[in-house]
MARDRENSE-335149 format. One record per residue: residue number from 1; x, z, y of N, C-alpha, C in turn. Coordinates in pm, whole numbers. Each point is the difference from the previous one (the first is absolute). Example, Ala and Ser with C-alpha at 12.3 -4.5 7.8 and 13.67 -1.06 7.14 Angstrom:
<rs>
1 / 1319 / 780 / -569 / -89 / 0 / 119 / 90 / 0 / 120
2 / -35 / -72 / 105 / 82 / 6 / 119 / -77 / 73 / 109
</rs>
This chain:
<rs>
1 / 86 / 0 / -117 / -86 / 0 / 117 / 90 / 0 / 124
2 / -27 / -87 / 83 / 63 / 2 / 149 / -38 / 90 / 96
3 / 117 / 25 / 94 / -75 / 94 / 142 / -131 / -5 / 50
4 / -13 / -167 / 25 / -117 / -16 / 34 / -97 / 42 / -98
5 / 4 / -10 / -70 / -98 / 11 / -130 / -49 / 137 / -2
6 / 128 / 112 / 13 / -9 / 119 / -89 / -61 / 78 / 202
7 / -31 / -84 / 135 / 7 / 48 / 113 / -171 / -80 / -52
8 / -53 / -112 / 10 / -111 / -21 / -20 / -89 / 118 / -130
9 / 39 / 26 / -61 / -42 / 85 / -102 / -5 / 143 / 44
10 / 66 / 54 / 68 / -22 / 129 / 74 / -77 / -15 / 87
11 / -31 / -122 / 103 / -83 / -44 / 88 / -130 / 49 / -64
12 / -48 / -70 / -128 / -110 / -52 / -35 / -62 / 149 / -51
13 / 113 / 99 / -86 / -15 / 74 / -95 / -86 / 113 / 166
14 / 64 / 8 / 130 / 23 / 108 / 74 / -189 / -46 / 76
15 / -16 / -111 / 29 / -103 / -50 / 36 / -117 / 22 / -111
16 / 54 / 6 / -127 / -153 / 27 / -80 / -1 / 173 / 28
17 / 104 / 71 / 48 / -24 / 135 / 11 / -28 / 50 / 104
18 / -3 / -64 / 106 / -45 / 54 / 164 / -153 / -56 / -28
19 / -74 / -104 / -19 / -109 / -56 / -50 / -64 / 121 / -49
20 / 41 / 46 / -121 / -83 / 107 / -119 / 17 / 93 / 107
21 / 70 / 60 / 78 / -48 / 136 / 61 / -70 / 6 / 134
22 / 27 / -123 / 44 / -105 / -78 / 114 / -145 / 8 / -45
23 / -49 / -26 / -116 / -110 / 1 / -32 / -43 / 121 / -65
24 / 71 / 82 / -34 / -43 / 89 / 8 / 101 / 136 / 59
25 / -88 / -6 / 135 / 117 / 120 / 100 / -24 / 146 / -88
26 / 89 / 80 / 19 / 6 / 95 / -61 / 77 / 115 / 119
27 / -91 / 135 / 12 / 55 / 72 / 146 / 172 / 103 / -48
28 / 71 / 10 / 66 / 77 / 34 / -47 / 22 / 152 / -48
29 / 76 / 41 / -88 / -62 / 164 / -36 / 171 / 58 / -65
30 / -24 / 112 / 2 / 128 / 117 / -88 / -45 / -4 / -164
31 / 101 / -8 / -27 / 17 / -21 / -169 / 126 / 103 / -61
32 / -35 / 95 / -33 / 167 / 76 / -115 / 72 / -17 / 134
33 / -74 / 58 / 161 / 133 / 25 / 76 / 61 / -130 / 56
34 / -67 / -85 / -26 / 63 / -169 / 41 / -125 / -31 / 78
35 / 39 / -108 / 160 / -53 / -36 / 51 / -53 / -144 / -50
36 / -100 / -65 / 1 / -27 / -160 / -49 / -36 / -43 / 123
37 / 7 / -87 / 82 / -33 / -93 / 123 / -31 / -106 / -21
38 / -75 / -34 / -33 / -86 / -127 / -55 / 62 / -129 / 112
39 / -17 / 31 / 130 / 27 / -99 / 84 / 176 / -11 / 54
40 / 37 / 93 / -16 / 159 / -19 / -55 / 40 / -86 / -108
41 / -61 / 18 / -107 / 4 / -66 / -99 / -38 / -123 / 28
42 / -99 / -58 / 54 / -59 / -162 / 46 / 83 / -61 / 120
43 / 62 / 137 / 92 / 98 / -93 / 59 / 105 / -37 / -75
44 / 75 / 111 / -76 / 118 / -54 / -101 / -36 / -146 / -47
45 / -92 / 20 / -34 / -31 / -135 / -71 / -23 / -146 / 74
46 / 7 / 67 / 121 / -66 / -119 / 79 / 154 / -61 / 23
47 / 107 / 95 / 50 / 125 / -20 / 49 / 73 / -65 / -144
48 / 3 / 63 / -88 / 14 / -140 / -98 / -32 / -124 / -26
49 / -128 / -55 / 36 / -53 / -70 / 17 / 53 / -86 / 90
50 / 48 / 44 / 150 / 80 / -37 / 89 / 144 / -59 / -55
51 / 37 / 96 / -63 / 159 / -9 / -16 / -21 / -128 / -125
52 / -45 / 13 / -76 / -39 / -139 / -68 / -39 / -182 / 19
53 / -35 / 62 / 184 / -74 / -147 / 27 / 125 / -21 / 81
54 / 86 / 94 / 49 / 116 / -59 / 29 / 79 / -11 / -70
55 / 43 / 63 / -143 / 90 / -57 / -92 / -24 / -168 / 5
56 / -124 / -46 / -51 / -49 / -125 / -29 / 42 / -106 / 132
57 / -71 / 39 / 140 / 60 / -97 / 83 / 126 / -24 / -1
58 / 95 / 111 / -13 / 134 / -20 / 30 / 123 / -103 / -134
59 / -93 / 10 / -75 / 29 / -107 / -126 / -77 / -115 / -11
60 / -97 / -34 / 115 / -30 / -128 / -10 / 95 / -114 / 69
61 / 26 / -122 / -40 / 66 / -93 / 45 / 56 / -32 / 124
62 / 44 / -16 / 69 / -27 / -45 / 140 / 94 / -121 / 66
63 / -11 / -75 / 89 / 95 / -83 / 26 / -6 / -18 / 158
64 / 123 / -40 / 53 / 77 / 36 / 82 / -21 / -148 / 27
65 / -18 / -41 / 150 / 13 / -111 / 69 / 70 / -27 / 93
66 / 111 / -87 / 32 / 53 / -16 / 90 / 57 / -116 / 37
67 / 49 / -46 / 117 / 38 / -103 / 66 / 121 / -18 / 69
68 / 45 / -70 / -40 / 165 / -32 / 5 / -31 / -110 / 170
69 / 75 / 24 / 88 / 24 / -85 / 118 / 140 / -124 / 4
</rs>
């Protein structure tokens, strides 16, 4: 599997998981002494999401034009 590949696949995997807790919000609560932040958690996810769509641009093709005088 390639960068791109294994960066599209975290993309896809991180997007089916902000989705599932999007639809169903959940308020955040204390657990065994541990805080859960539901919307901490959806930003994490969101900022991956980010960092992914720029992995991808920055490995797309690009070409350079120029003109000789």
């Amino acid at each position: 599997m390639s960068d791109v590949q294994s960066v599209q696949t975290i993309r896809s995997q991180t997007l089916a998981q902000l989705e599932a807790i999007r639809a169903d919000p959940k308020p955040s609560y204390w657990i065994d002494g541990q805080r859960v932040l539901w919307q901490e958690y959806a930003d994490s996810l969101q900022r991956t999401v980010d960092w992914c769509d720029q992995k991808l641009v920055d490995n797309e093709p690009f070409e350079i034009r120029s003109q000789g005088q």
